[in-house]
C-alpha positions in Angstrom: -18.7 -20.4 -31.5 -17.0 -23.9 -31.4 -19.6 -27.0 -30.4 -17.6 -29.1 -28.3 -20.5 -30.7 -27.0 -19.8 -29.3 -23.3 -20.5 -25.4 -22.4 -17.7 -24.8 -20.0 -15.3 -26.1 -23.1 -17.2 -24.0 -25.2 -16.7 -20.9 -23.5 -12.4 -21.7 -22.6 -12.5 -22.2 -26.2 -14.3 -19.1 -27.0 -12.7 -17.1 -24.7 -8.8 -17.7 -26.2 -9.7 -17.3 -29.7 -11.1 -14.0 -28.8 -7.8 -13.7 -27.4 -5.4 -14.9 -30.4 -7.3 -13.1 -32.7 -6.5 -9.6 -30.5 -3.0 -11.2 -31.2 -3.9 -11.3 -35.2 -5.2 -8.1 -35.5 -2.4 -6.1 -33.5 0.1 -7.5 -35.9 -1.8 -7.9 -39.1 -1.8 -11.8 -39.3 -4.7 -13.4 -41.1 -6.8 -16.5 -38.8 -4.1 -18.7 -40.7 -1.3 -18.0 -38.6 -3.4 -19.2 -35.2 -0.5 -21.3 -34.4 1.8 -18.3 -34.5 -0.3 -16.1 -32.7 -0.4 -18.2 -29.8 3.6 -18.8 -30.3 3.7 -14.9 -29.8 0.9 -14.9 -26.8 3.2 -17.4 -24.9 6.2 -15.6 -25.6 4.9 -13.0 -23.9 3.1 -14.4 -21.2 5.6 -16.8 -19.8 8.6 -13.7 -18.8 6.1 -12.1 -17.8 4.9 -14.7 -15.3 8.8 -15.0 -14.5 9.6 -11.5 -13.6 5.6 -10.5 -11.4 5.7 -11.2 -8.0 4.2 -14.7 -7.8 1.3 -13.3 -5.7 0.4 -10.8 -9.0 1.4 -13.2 -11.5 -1.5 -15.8 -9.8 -3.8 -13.1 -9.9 -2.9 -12.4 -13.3 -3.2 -16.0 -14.0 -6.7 -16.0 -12.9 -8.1 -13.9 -15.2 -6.8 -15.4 -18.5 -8.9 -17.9 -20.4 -7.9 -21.4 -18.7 -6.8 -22.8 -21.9 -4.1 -20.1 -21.7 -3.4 -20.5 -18.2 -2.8 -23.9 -18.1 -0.4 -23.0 -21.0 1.9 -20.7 -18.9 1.8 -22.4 -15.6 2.8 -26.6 -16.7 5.3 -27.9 -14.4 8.1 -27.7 -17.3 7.5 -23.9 -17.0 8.8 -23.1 -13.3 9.3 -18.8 -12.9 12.7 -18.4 -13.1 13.7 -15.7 -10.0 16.7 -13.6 -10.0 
């Protein structure tokens, strides 16, 4: 468990590491490749976004760890709609 001194950072933390290493293990990686893992998570996640209705894709939103969230929905990241 990471210490950050505050429990609400604690558990974000927590919670998306529990994540990437879901990531790790479905392809193999070791803990190494962290950096990759969430390259692969965001790769995923952001088409994703682009192609759900935005009503779904907020609902989706809201049940990933908020570190991840905030990953997917930065201003640079607008859904693209066809």
């Amino acid at each position: 468990m990471v210490d950050t001194g505050f429990s609400s950072f604690d558990t974000m933390v927590d919670k998306a590491n529990r994540l990437l290493k879901d990531v790790e293990e479905a392809f193999g990686w070791p803990k190494e490749r962290r950096k990759q893992s969430y390259a692969a998570l965001r790769a995923v996640l952001h088409p994703l976004r682009d192609r759900l209705p935005v009503e779904t894709a907020v609902q989706f939103g809201a049940q990933l760890p908020t570190i991840v969230k905030a990953s997917t929905t930065t201003a640079g990241n607008r859904p693209i709609r066809p």
